[in-house]
C-alpha positions as CSV (number, residue, x, y, z in Angstrom):
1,X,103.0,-48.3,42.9
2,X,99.6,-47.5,41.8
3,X,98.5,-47.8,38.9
4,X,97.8,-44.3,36.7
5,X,95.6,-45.7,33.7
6,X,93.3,-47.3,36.2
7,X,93.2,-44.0,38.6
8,X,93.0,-42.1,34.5
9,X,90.0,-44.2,33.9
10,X,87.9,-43.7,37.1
11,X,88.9,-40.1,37.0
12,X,87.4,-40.1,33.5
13,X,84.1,-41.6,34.7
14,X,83.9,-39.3,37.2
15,X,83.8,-36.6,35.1
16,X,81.3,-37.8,32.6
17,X,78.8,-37.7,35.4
18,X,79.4,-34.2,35.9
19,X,76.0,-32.6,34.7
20,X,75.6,-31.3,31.2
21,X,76.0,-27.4,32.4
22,X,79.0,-27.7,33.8
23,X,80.8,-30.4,31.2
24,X,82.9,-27.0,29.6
25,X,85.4,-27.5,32.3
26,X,85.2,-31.4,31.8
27,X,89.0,-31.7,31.3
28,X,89.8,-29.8,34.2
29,X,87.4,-31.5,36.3
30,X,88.9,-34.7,35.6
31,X,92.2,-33.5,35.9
32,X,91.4,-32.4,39.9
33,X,89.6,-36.0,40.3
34,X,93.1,-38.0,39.1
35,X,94.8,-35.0,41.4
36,X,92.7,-35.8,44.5
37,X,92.4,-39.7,43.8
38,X,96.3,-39.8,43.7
39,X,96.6,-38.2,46.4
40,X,94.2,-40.3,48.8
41,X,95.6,-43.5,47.8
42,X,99.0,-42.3,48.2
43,X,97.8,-41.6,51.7
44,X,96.9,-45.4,52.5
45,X,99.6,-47.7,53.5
46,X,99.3,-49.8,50.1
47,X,101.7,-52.3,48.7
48,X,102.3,-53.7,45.6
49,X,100.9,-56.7,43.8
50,X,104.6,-58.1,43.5
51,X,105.0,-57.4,47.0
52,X,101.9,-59.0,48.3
53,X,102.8,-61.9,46.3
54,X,106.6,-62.6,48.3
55,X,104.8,-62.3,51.6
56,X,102.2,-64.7,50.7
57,X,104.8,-67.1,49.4
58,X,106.5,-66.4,52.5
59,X,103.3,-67.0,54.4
60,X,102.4,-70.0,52.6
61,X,105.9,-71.6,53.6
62,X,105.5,-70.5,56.7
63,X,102.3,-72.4,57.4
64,X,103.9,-75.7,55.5
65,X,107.1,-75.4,58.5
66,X,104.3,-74.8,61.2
67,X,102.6,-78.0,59.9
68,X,105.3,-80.2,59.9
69,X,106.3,-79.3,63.3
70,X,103.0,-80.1,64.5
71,X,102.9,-83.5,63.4
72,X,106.6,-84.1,64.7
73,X,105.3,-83.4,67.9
74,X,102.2,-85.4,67.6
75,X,104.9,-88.3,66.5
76,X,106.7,-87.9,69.5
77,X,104.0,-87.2,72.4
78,X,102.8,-90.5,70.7
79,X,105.6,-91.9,71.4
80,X,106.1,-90.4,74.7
81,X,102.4,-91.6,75.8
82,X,102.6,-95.1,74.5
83,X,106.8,-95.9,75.6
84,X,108.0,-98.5,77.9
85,X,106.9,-97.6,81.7
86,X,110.0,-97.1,84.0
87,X,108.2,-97.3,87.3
88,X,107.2,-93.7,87.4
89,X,111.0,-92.3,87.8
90,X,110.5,-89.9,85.2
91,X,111.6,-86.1,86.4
């Protein structure tokens, strides 16, 4: 979810840089600016900050798995590369 007070506060600035002559519609002008800001971020594919925060946990475990996997192989190609020679009758 987005949050309003920040989308209130931007539509707010927006409409203080309306020009002088035109400031007598000033609270419908910002009114249409939250309108049309809601409505393009509403558009984009957004999630939330609690939601970003699970799949980076998630990511973050995911890349500590990955890790140790690639030093258990390391461990055992070493071991495979420096084991007892059998004459070559590996298959």
């Amino acid at each position: 979810m987005i949050d309003l007070t920040q989308i209130d506060e931007l539509a707010r600035r927006l409409s203080n840089l309306v020009p002088p002559g035109l400031r007598e519609s000033r609270e419908e002008m910002q009114q249409n600016f939250k309108t049309v800001l809601q409505s393009g971020l509403q558009r984009l594919d957004l999630v939330t900050r609690e939601e970003f925060e699970v799949q980076r946990a998630v990511l973050q475990r995911t890349r500590e798995k990955l890790e140790a996997l690639q030093q258990t192989v390391a461990e055992l190609e070493a071991q495979l590369a420096g084991g007892p020679d059998d004459g070559g009758s590996r298959h």
